[in-house]
C-alpha positions in Angstrom: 89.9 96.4 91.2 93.6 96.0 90.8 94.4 93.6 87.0 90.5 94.3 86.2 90.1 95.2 82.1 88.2 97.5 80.7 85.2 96.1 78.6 84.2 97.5 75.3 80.7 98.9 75.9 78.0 97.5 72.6 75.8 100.8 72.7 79.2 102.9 72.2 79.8 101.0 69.2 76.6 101.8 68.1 77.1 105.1 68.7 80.7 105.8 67.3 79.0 103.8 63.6 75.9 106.0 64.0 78.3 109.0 64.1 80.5 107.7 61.4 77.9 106.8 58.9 76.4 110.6 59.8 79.6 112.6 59.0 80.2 110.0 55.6 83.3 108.2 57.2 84.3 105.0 56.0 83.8 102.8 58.4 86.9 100.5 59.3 86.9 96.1 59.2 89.0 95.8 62.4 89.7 98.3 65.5 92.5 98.5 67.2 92.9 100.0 71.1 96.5 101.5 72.2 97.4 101.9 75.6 99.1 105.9 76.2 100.7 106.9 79.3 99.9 110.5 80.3 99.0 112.3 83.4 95.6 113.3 83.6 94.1 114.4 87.3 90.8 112.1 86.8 92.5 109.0 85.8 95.0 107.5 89.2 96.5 105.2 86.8 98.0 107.9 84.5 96.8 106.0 81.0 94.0 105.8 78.7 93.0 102.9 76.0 92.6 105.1 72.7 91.8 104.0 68.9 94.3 106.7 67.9 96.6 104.0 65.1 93.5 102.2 64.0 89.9 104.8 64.8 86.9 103.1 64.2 85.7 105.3 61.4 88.3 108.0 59.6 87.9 110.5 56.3 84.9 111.9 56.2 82.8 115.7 56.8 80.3 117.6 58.4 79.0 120.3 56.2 77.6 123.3 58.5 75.6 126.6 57.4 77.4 129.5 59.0 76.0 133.4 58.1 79.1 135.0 56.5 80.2 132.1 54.4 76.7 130.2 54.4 77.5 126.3 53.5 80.6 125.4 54.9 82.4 121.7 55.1 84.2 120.8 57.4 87.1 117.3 57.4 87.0 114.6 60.1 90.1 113.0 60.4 89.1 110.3 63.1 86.4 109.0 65.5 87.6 106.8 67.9 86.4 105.3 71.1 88.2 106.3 74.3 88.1 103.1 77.0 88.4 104.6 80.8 88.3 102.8 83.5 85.8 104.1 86.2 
């Protein structure tokens, strides 16, 4: 619907803090959402809400086994929530 909003899902939330407290992130206060303009062939209107300035959870790791190296860790610069309309 044309001038509809997109409306932040609860259970993503819960997801994206689930996955932050996992990987050791600190968790942020206050979220932000950006608008950015690029083409993609799923989405008509050419844009995507995004967390990119202010991510939900930034800074933290995910430490992996691997068999040459065994333990390895690995950073995690930023999870943030992606809004799309549907």
């Amino acid at each position: 619907m044309p001038g509809v909003l997109p409306v932040l899902n609860r259970q993503t939330v819960t997801f994206a803090i689930k996955a932050s407290l996992a990987t050791d992130c600190k968790v942020a206060r206050e979220i932000r959402f950006d608008r950015k303009n690029y083409f993609y062939p799923d989405l008509p209107k050419g844009y995507q809400i995004t967390q990119f300035a202010a991510p939900i959870a930034q800074h933290g790791h995910l430490d992996i086994e691997t068999q040459e190296r065994g333990k390895k860790t690995i950073g995690i610069t930023r999870i943030h929530i992606i809004l799309k309309r549907v």
